[in-house]
N, C-alpha and C positions, 0 to 999 in steps of 0.2 A: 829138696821138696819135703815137705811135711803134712802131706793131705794123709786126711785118716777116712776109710769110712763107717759109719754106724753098723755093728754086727746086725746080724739077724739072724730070729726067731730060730728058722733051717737055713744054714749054711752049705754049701758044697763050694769044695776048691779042687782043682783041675777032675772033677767027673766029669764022666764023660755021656753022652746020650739017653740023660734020665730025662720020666718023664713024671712033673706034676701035675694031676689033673685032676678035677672033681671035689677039690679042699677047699674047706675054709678057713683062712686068716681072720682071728679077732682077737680082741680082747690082749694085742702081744706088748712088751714093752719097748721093744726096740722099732727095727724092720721084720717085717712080714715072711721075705723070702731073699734069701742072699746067696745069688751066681756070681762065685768069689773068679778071682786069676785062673784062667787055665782053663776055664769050663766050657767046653764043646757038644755040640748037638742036643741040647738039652729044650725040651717042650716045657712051657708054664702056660695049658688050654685049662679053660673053663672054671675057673677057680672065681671065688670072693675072695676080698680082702677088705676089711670092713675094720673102722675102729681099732686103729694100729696105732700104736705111740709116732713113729717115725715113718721112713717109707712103706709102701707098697712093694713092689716088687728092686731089686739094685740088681745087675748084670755088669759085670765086668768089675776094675778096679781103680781106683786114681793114684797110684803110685808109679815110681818109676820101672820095676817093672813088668807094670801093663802098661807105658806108654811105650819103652825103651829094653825089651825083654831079652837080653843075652841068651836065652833059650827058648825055642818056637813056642815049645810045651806049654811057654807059660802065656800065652797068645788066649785070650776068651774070643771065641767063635763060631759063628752057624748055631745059633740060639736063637727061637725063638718063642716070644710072649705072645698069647691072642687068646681074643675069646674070654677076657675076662673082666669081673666089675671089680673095680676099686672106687670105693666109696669112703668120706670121713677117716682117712688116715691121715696121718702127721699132726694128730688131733694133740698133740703133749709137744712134740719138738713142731711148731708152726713153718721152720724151716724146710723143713721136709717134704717130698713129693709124692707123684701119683707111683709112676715107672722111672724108674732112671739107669740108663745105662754109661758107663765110664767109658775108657779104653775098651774099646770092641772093633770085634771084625766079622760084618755080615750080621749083627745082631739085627732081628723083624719083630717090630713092635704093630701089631695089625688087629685089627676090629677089636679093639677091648671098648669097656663105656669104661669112662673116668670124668669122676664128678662130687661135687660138693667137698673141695679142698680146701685148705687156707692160701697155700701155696701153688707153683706150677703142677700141672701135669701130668706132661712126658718132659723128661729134659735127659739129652744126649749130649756128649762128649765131656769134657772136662780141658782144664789145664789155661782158660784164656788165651789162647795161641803161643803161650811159654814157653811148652814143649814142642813147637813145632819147627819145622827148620827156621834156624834165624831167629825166632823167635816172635816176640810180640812188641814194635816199635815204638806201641804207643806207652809201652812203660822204659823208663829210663833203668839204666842195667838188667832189664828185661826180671828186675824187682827180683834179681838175686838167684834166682834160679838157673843152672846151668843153658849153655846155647847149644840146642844139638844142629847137626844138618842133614841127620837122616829124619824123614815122616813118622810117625808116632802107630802103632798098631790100628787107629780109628779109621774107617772106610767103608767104604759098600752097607752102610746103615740104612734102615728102612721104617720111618715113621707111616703107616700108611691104614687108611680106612677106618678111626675112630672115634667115638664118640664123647667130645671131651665138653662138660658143661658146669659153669657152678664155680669159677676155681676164682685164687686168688679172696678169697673172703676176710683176711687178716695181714696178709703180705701184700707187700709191693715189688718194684725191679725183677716181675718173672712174668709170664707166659701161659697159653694152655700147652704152647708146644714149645720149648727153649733149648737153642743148642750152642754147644763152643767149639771152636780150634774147628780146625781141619778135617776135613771128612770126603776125600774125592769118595764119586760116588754116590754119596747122600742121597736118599730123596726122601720128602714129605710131601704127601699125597693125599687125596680122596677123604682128607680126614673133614667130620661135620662139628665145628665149634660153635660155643654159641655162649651165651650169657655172660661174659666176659666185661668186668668191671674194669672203673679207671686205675684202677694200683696197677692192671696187668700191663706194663709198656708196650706190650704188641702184644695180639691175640696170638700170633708167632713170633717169637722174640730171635733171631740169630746173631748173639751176642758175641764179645769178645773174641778174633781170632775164624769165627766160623765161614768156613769157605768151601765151594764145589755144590753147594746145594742146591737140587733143582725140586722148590716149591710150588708145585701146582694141583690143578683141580681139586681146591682145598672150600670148603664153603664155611663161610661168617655169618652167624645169624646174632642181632642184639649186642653187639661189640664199641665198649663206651666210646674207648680212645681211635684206634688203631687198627686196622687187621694185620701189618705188619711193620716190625721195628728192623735194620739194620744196623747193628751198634760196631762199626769197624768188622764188616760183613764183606768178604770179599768174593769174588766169581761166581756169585749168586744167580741164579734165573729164578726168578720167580713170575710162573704168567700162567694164564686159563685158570687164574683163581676167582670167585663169584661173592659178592661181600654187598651188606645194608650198608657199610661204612666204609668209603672212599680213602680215608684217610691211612695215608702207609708214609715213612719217611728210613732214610737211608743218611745216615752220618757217623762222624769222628773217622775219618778217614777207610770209609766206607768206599771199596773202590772196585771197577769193571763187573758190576751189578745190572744183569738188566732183570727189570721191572716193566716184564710190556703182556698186555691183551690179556690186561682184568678187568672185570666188566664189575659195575655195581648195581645193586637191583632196589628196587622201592621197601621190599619186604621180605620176611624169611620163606612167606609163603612165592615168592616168585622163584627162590633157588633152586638148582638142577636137581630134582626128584631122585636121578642115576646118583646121584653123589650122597643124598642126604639120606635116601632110605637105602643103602649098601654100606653105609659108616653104623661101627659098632659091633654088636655082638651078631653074630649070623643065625641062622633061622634054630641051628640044635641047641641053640645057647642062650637063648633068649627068656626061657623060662629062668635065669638065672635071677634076673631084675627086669619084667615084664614095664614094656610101656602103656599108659592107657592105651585103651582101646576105642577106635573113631567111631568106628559103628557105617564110616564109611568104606566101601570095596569095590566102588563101580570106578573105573577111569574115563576120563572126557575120551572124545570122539578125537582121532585125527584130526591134525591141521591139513588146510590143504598144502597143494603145491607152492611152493614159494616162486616168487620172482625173482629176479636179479638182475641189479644194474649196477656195473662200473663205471664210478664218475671219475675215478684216478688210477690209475692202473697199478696201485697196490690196495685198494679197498674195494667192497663192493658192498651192497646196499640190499638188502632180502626183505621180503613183504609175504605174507600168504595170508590166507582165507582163517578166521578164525576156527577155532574148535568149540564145541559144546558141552558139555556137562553139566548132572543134575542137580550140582549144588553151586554149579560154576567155575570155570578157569581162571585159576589166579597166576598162569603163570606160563611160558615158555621158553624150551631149554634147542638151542642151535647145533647141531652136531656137525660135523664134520670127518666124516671114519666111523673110527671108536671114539675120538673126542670131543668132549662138549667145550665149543670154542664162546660161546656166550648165552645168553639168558635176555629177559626183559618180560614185561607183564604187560605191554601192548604187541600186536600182529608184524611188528619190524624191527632192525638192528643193522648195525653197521659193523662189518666185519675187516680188521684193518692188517694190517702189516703182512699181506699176503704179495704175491712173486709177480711182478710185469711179465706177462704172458705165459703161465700156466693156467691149465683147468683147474677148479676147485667143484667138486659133488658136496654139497648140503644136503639132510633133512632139520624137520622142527618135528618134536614133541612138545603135547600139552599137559601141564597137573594141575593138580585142585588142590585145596585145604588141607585134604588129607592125606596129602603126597602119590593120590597113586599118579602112574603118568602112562599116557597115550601111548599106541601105536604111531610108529613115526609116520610124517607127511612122503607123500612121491618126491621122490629125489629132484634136483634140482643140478642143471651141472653150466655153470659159468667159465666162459676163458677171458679174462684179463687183456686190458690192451697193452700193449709194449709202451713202453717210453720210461725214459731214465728218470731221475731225480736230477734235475735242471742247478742245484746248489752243490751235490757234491763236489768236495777237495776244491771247492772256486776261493777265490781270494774273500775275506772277512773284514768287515772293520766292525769297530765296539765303541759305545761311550767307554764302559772302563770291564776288566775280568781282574779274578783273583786266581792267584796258582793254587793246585796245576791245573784247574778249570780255564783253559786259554780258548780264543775266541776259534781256533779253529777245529775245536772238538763237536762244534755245532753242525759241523758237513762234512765229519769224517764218516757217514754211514753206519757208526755204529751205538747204539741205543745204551751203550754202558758206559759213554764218554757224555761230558754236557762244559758246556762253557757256563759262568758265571760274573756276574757281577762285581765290581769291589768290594771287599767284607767290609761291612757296613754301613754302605753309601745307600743311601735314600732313594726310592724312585723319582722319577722313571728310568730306566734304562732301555739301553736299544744295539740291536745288533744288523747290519747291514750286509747283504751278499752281492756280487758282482758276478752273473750268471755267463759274462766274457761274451756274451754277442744278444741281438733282439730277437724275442722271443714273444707271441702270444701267450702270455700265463693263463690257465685254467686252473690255478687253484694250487693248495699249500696246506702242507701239513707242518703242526710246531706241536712237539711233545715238551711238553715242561718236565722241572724236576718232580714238583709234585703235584698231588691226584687232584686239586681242586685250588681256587683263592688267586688267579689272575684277571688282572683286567690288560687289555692289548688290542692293537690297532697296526696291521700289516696294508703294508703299502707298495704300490710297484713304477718304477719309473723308467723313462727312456735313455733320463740324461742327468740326474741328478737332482736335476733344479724343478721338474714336474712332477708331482706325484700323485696318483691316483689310488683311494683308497679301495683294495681288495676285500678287507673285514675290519667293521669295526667292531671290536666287543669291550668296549670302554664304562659300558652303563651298566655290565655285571660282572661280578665274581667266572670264570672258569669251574664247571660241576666236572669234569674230568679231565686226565691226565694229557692227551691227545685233543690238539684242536684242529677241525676239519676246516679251511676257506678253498671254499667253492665258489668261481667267478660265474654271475650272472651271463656276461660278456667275457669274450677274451681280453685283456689287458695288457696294449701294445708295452711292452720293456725289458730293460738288462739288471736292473738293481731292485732288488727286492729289501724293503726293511719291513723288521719287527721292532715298535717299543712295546715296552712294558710298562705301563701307565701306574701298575698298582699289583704290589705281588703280596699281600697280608703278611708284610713284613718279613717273609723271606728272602728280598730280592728277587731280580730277576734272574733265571737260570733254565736251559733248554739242555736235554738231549741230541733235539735233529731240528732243526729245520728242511723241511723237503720240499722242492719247488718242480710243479708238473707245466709242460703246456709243449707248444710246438715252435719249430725254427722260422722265423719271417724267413723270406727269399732275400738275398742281396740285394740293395738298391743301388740304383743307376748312377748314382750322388757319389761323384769320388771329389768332388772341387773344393778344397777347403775354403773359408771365410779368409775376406782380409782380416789385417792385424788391427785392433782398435789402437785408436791413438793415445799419446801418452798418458796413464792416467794425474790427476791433480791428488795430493796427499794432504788432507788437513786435519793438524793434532787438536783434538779436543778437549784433552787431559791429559800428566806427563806419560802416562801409560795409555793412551786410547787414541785412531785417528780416522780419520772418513778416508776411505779411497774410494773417488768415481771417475769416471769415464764416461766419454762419447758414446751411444748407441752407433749399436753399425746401422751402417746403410739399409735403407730397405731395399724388398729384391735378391738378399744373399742369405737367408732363411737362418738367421740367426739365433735359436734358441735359448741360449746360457752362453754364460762368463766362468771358466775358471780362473781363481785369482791365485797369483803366485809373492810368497813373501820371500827371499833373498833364495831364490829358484826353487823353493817346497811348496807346491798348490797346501792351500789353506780353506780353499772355499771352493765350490757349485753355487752359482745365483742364476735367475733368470732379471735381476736389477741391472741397472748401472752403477751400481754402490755397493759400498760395503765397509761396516763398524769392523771394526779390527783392533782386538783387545789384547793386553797381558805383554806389552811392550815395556821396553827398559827405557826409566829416563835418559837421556844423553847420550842413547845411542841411535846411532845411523841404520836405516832402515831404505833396503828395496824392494818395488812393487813392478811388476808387470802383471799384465792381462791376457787372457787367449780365447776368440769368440770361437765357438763349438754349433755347428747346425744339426736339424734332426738325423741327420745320418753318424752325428760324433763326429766327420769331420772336423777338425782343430785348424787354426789359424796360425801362426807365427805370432811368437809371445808381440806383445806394445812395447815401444822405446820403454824403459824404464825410469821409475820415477822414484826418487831418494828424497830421504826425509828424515834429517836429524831431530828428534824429539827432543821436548821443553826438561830442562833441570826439574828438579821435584822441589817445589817450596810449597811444602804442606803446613797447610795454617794450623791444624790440629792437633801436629806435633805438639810432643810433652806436653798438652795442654790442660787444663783441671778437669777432669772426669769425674761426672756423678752415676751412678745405677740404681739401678730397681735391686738387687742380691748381686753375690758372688763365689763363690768357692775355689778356696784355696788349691792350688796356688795360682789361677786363675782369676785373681786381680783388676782390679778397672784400669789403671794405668799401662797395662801390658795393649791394649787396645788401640793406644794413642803411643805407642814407641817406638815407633817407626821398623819396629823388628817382626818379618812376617812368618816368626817360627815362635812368639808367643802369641796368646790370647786371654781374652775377658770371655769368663764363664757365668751365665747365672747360679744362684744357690742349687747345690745338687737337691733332685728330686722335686725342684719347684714346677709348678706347671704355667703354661705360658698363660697370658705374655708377660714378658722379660723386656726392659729398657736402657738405656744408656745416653747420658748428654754432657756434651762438649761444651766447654764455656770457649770462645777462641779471645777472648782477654777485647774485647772492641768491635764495635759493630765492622761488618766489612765487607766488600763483595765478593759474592762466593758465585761461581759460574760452573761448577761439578761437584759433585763426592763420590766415592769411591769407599764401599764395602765388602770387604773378604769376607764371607764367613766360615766357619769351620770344616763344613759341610759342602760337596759342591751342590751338592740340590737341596731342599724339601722346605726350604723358609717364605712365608708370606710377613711383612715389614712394613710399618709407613715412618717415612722418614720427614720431618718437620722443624722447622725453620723459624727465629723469634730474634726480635733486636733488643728486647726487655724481659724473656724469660717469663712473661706471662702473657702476651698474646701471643699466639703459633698459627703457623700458615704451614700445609703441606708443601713437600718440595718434591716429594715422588711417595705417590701411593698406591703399594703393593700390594696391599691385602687380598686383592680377587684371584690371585694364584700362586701359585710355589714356583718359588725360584729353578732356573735349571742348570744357572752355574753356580760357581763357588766365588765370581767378585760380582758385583752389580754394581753397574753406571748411573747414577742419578745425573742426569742436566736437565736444569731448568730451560727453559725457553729465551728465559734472559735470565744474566743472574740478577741474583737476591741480594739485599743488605740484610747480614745476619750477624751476631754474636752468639748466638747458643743452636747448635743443631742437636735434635733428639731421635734417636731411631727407637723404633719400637717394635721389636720379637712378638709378632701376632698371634702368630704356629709357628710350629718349626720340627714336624714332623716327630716328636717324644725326642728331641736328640737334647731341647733346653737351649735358648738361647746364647749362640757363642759366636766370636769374630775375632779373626787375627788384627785388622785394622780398618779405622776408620779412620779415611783418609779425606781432605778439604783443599779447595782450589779456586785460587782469581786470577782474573788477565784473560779466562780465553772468551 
């Protein structure tokens, strides 16, 4: 390793319990004050640092060893910074920071103001997780630097209680608060940020490597981008943070993170009073760098008593009597203990991820403008009703996940696992749970990955084939992380689904789904259905075929059909039919049937019915293609080649719509087509039809909604006489008009 760092102005190396206090740093050309290796029990209270080339205050070291010290001695520890301003340093090296601490152990970074930087902050630890056991995966040979398997000296660190504003004025990729690598122990706390531009990637950035940290009761006020970044952040808690800006994300192999019970608020004036006026310098220290003065000193009145109602029996619901004050309440802060578990600027809140049948004791306090805050309201004490989460550990299905996001991290109950999507794949998507027996549902919680930007629509069924919708929230965006459905009605079922209609291009991705309600009684109904009779098979292209069947009888309270293709069910219908796509030509194919009544009762499969599909003579084949663009090596002719591992792309960066047409060498009739495209969802298409290449007739037109698989069936009613068919890319969700093959068909 070859980290060096910037001397300073006063150095000490392994002293031991000195104390700086009462100086001013200005005017230096390096760092300010530098607690080199080895330095223990040393105090930096009440100090300026104002107008420094480089850092503010350095604590500890970044070399090997201080990460890996063959001698205790050389261990920096039990240090702490508070109580002080740092202002306009790093003004010459723009790299440079507020406080920064290296390798440490137990270093307390606490009530300082730090403000008006170019750069971060507070920034703790060092090394990218390099030097930590194993190292850092996300670099290949962990970029050269030795793999240890012991932990690094860094732990028990303490960002906590300060007033960080201003920063970030010339730089980008940093933070008000930025930490690395490994630090069991850790915590960042009580700190009041605010003014936080978009260079700053998180208002708390826990970059490279940084793991064990528990970020809470942190408050955000004015924060462009983010109030928090995850950059390959591992074992993180971050919760009971209070933020104007929802927006936090967690990536690059960012993993067993939870991120739960942060509340975000209208304005700076609604944040918790306890947090914001107790960040900073404390009352002796104050005349260091005085804040205006309000001229206000009265605090509102008491809230009243709150009420409480549990509609789930891990949340509950608080309401009280407003409070008064003479210049007005902007704001109310929810306690719980000692801790303030949420906020909001009207008289209610929902308080979530609390324990099926424990008590929980509330008050609320009120503030004003000028931060002071109320006497708290009369206690309030709620017990929770029992009942489990009706989805855990049950069986899952997916449209589609990406590893190691697998669909059954969605009901493992724990908040730092999430299932996802296909990387890349288009909405919608949808996740299905099998709660193993009928249940009244009353309601469902879905935490997404992130704090805002879904639209979803949760549904509940008996049998498959019926579904009744629980919530639909398809006509807006998601404004928080946590979505509450709460059944009007109880809602008789066993399978519960979520789609994801629209996730602002993240995909769809969940932490939990959790499903509440109560067990029906067993019904009397053990009689299965008889078996329908055989069904009939008819191919409708060399890949596509109709199976229907008889209705059963009436009188045997027949519900649904599940269909089975050579003994794998394929489908839940409440039809007598069913389209049955993505078959091979020339191969044999069997169907049976099995009628299912409202009890699930099953039937004994139907005689089964074989069905060798038609040869493929595709008329389109190597046929002359023309397009609207293309980019290489994505070709027009790869579209027509019968190979469904190339495709036709249009011009990179072009915006739709995109086109493509088939000359089939003679007018001819055409009775299907058949289109892959690249994509299994997000295209809307119209596909049209011409015996002279200048009059066109639709043959299937899509345009009024997005595809939701990846081949689409066009058949005409009857067929056409065509020579030239042309599809036309309407949208196609930013992916750019692409298709593995278009494929043409006569005779059926």
């Amino acid at each position: 390793m070859k980290w060096v760092k910037t001397p300073g102005a006063v150095n000490v190396s392994h002293g031991q319990g000195i104390s700086f206090e009462g100086n001013t740093f200005t005017h230096l050309g390096a760092v300010g004050l530098n607690l080199n290796t080895g330095t223990r029990g040393t105090r930096v209270t009440g100090n300026v640092f104002r107008q420094i080339a480089a850092t503010g205050v350095q604590v500890g070291g970044v070399e090997v060893v201080d990460a890996h010290p063959d001698d205790p001695r050389d261990i920096t520890k039990d240090n702490t910074v508070d109580n002080n301003v740092v202002t306009r340093v790093a003004d010459q090296y723009n790299g440079s920071l507020g406080i920064f601490a290296g390798y440490t152990d137990r270093t307390v970074i606490t009530h300082n103001k730090v403000y008006d930087l170019p750069y971060s902050g507070i920034s703790v630890g060092w090394g990218w997780g390099l030097t930590d056991p194993g190292g850092d995966t996300n670099y290949p040979g962990n970029s050269g630097v030795p793999v240890w398997d012991t932990p690094t000296t860094s732990r028990d660190n303490v960002i906590s209680d300060n007033e960080i504003s201003d920063i970030m004025k010339s730089q980008a990729d940093g933070g008000a608060i930025y930490t690395l690598s490994a630090n069991p122990g850790g915590v960042v706390s009580g700190n009041y940020i605010r003014k936080v531009p978009e260079p700053a990637y998180g208002a708390i950035y826990q970059d490279e490597g940084s793991r064990y940290w528990h970020t809470t009761n942190n408050a955000f006020c004015d924060v462009a981008y983010q109030w928090l970044l995850l950059n390959h952040g591992m074992d993180i808690t971050a919760d009971y943070n209070f933020t104007t800006t929802p927006r936090f994300s967690a990536q690059f192999n960012s993993t067993d993170d939870r991120i739960v019970n942060n509340t975000t608020v209208d304005g700076c004036e609604q944040l918790p009073a306890s947090i914001v006026d107790n960040a900073g310098l404390q009352p002796p220290y104050r005349h260091l760098d005085p804040d205006p003065e309000t001229g206000d000193h009265t605090a509102p009145t008491a809230p009243g008593k709150p009420g409480a109602v549990a509609g789930l029996p891990t949340v509950v619901d608080l309401s009280w009597p407003a409070a008064t004050d003479d210049n007005g309440v902007t704001g109310y802060a929810i306690h719980r203990g000692d801790t303030v578990v949420s906020a909001s600027k009207g008289t209610s809140v929902r308080v979530p991820n609390l324990t099926p049948g424990a008590s929980y004791t509330f008050t609320v306090t009120a503030r004003d403008a000028a931060g002071n805050e109320s006497p708290p309201s009369a206690p309030v004490t709620v017990t929770l009703p029992d009942g489990a989460d009706l989805a855990l550990h049950k069986p899952v299905t997916v449209s589609s996940s990406s590893e190691p996001n697998t669909p059954e991290l969605a009901v493992d109950g724990d908040l730092s696992t999430r299932w996802a999507q296909g990387l890349g794949l288009p909405d919608p998507s949808w996740i299905q749970v099998d709660l193993g027996a009928q249940y009244d549902v009353t309601g469902a919680i879905t935490t997404f990955e992130k704090a805002s930007g879904y639209k979803y629509r949760l549904e509940v069924s008996p049998d498959e084939a019926h579904w009744t919708t629980l919530d639909d929230h398809t006509g807006a965006d998601t404004t928080a992380q946590a979505a509450y459905s709460l059944a009007d009605e109880e809602i008789h079922g066993r399978y519960v689904r979520l789609t994801v209609t629209g996730s602002s291009f993240n995909g769809g991705s969940i932490y939990e789904l959790q499903v509440y309600g109560t067990p029906l009684a067993p019904g009397d109904d053990h009689t299965a259905p008889d078996a329908p009779a055989r069904p009939t098979v008819t191919p409708l292209l060399p890949s596509l075929a109709q199976v229907s069947w008889p209705a059963a009888p009436d009188g045997q309270g027949v519900t649904g059909y599940a269909v089975y293709q050579d003994g794998k069910r394929i489908a839940v219908t409440d039809a007598t039919r069913l389209r049955v796509s993505g078959l091979t030509p020339g191969k044999e194919y069997g169907f049976t049937v099995v009628a299912r009544d409202a009890a699930l009762n099953a039937s004994e499969p139907s005689p089964a019915a074989t069905v060798t599909m038609p040869a493929d003579h595709d008329l389109a084949l190597k046929a002359p293609v023309t397009v609207s663009s293309y980019s290489e090596p994505n070709t027009p002719e790869l579209a027509v080649d019968g190979d469904l591992s190339t495709r036709w792309a249009q011009g990179l960066g072009l915006p739709d719509p995109s086109w493509i047409q088939v000359d089939l060498g003679k007018v001819t009739s055409v009775s299907g087509v058949v289109t892959t495209f690249e994509k299994p969802s997000g295209y809307k298409y119209l596909l049209e039809y011409s015996a002279d290449g200048l009059n066109w007739s639709a043959l299937d037109d899509h345009t009024g909604g997005y595809t939701t698989a990846q081949t689409s069936y066009s058949l005409p009613g009857d067929p056409v006489d065509a020579r030239y068919l042309r599809l036309t890319v309407t949208a196609s969700s930013w992916n750019g008009g692409s298709l593995y093959e278009l494929q043409a068909y006569g005779g059926f």
